[in-house]
N, C-alpha and C positions, 0 to 999 in steps of 0.2 A: 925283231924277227929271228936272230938268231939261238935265242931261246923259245922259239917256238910259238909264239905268239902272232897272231895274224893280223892288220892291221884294216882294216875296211874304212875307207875313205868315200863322205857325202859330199861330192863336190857341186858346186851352183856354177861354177863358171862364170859365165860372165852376165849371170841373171840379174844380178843388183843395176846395172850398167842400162838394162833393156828396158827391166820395168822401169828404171826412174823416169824415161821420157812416156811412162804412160799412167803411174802414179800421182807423179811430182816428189818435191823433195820429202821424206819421210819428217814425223813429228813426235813428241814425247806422246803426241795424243795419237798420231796417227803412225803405229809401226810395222805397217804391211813388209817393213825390209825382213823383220824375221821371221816370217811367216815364207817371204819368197827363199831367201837365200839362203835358207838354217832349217827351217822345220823342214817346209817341200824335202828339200833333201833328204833331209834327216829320214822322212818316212820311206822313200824310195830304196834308202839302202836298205834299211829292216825290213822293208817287204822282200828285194832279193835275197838278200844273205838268213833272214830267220823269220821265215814267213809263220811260224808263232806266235809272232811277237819277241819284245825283252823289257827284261829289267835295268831300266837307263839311272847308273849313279850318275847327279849331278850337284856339282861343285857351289853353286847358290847359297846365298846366307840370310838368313831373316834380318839383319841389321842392314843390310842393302840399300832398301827403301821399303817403304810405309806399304808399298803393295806385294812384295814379298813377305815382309812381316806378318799378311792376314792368308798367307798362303799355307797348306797344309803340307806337313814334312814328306808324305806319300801322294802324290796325285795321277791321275790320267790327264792327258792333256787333247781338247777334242780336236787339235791341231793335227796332232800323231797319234793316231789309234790303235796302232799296236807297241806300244811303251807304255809302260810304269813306270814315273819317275820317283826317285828317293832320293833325297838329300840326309846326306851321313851327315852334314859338318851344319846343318841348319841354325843351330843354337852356338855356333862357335862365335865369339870375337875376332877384330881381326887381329889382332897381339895374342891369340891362342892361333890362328892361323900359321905367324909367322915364328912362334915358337916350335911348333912341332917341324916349322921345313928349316929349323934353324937345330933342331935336339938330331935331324935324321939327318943333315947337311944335303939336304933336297938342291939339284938348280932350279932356280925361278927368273924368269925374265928381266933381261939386266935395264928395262927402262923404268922398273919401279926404283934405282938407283938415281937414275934421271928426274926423279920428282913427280911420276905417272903415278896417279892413284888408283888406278883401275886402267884396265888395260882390254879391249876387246875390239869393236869395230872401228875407223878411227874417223868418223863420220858418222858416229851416235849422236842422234838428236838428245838423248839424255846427257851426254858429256857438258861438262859446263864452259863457260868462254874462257877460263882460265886455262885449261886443258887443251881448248884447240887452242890458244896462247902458245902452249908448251909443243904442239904438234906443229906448230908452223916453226917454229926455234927448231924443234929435232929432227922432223921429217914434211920438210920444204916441199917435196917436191908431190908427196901426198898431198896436204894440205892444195896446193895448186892446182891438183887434179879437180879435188871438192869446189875451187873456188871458183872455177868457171863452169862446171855447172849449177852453182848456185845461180853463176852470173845471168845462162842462159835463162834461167826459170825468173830469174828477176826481169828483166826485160820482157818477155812472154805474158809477165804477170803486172809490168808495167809498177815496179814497184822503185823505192830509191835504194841508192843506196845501204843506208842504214838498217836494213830487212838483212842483209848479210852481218854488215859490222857489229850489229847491236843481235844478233842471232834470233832474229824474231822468224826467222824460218826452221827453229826447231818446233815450230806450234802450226798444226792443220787452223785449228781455234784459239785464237791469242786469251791465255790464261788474264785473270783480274790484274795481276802483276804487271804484266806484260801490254798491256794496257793502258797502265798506269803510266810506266816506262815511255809509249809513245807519246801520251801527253804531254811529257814533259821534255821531253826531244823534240817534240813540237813535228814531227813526222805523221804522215797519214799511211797508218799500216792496216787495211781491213780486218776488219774483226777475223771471218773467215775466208780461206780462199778452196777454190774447188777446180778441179781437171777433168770434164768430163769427154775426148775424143769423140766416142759413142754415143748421140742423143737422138733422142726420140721424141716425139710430139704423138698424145696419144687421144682419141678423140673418139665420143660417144656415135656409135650412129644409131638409125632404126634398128641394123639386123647381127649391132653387137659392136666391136670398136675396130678401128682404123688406128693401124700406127704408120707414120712416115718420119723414115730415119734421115739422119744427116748423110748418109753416105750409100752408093749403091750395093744393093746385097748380092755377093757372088756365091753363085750357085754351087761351084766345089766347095769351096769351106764350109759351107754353111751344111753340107748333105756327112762334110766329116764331125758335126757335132747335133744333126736334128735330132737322132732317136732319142734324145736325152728328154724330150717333152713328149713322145709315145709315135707310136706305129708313122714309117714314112712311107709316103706314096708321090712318087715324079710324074707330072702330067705337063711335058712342055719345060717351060721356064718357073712353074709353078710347085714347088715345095709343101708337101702338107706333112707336117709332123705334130699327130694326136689330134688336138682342134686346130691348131692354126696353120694357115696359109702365107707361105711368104715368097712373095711374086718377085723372084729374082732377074736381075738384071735392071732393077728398078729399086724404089726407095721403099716401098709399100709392102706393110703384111696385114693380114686381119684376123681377130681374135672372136671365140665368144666371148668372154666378159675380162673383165676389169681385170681377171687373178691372174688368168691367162697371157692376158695382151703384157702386163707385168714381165713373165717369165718369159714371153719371146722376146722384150729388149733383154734381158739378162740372159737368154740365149746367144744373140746377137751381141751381145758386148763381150760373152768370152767365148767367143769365135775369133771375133778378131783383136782383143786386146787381150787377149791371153798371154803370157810372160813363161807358161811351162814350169811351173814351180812345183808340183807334181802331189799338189797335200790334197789333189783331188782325188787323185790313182791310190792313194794310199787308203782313202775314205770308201771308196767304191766296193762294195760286200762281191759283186758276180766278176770284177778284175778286167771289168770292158772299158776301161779308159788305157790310152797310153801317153805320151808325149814324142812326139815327129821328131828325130832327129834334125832334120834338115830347116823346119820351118818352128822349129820349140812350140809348137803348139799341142794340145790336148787332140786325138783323136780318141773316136766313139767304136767301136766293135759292134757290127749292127749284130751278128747272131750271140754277143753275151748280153747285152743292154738289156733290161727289164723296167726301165722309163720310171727308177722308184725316186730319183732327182735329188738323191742324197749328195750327189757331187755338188748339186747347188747352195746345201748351206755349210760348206767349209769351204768355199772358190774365196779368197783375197778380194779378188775385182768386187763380188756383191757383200760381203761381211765386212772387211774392213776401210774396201775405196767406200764404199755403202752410198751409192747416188741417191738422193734424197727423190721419189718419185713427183714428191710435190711440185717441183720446179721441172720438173722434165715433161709432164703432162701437158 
């Protein structure tokens, strides 16, 4: 700063902390954490400070892993839609890394001295057991923090043990390996596990479908995110936004068809399990989303909304929690 340089800071607060009890614990498969804590952000700052957009240098390396490696040195990301991202050092080694902050006498973080080989969240599902090894030796009291809400989700999930020890909850989907590994540990670890708070039961009738939720729909919340499915009109306790109907202070909405009834649960589910991660508001072309200070929830701007429901395919809850409707039906 004192050379003139300004520093614009995307803080999440304490967003990772909210959504995990509506996620579950993140996976190498399943990483809705950057998407809440890192992108959300990320897009909110750039839309205040350079509503342009920018050209985001980032630090990434094709030797990384196998899915950086097929990634392109120049990309958009449909997470953050106003960035271009570039990676200058893409093709670098890391002994070409460490040379150049060694020829400049750069500082670089005194735990790659500690034996850290990478260094970033410190409850990355991609980190390996040797690593959280090294984080429970350095930083106790982190570690500690992780391990009791691993603990709670293990109980919750009814699972042993060794779901923690043996790190089989870095996987939404237990990989072939992983798999393997329980076998022989003689542990019963499911294949998949799933979180879904918000469910619905959705059911054909003569004059189109019937969905009845797990939980009662309240009427404020639900009127600060209806216009997103098209035109609202209040008659009573009764909500109609576009085609459907949902009969609040009760469990019950009704659809005309199948695609419909569809998008009222996923109406309905980020209404109320929404986390305020903000990669909606970033995605929104007419600027009618915000995020509630008070309650971190998404609200709707009825006079910008134009019901085009592009918010719905970059929201976390339906792309990457991704409820399978199969089983919810």
């Amino acid at each position: 700063e004192p050379k003139g340089i300004k520093f614009v800071v995307a803080d999440a607060g304490d967003a990772f902390w909210r959504a995990l009890y509506v996620f579950s614990p993140p996976g190498r498969d399943y990483r809705w954490c950057c998407k809440v804590t890192k992108l959300g952000p990320i897009t909110l700052a750039i839309k205040e400070n350079y509503p342009k957009g920018v050209l985001m240098f980032v630090g990434q390396r094709k030797y990384e892993s196998i899915k950086r490696f097929k990634q392109p040195r120049v990309w958009r990301n449909e997470w953050v839609p106003n960035e271009i991202g570039a990676s200058p050092i893409f093709h670098w080694r890391a002994i070409e890394v460490w040379l150049y902050i060694f020829s400049r006498k750069l500082p670089y973080n005194p735990l790659y001295e500690r034996g850290f080989d990478r260094i970033g969240c410190f409850l990355c599902p991609s980190a390996s057991l040797a690593e959280f090894e090294r984080l429970k030796r350095e930083k106790p009291e982190l570690w500690e923090k992780w391990r009791k809400a691993l603990e709670h989700w293990r109980k919750r999930f009814g699972l042993p043990e060794e779901w923690i020890t043996y790190g089989f909850w870095r996987w939404k989907k237990l990989s072939k390996g992983e798999k393997a590994i329980a076998g022989k540990l003689g542990v019963d670890i499911p294949e998949e596990r799933s979180w879904e708070p918000v469910k619905v039961k959705i059911e054909e009738t003569g004059g189109g479908y019937e969905l009845e939720f797990n939980t009662v729909l309240n009427k404020k919340r639900l009127l600060q995110v209806a216009p997103i499915l098209g035109e609202v009109s209040v008659e009573g306790d009764v909500v109609r936004a576009g085609e459907v109907e949902f009969f609040t202070e009760t469990r019950m909405a009704k659809a005309p068809d199948e695609m419909e009834a569809v998008s009222a649960y996923y109406l309905v589910k980020r209404a109320y399990e929404c986390v305020g991660c903000g990669v909606c508001v970033g995605k929104c072309p007419e600027e009618a989303l915000s995020i509630d200070e008070k309650s971190k929830k998404i609200v709707v701007d009825w006079n910008r909304c134009t019901h085009c429901r592009e918010c719905m395919e970059v929201c976390p809850l339906l792309k990457i929690k991704n409820p399978e409707e199969g089983s919810q039906l």
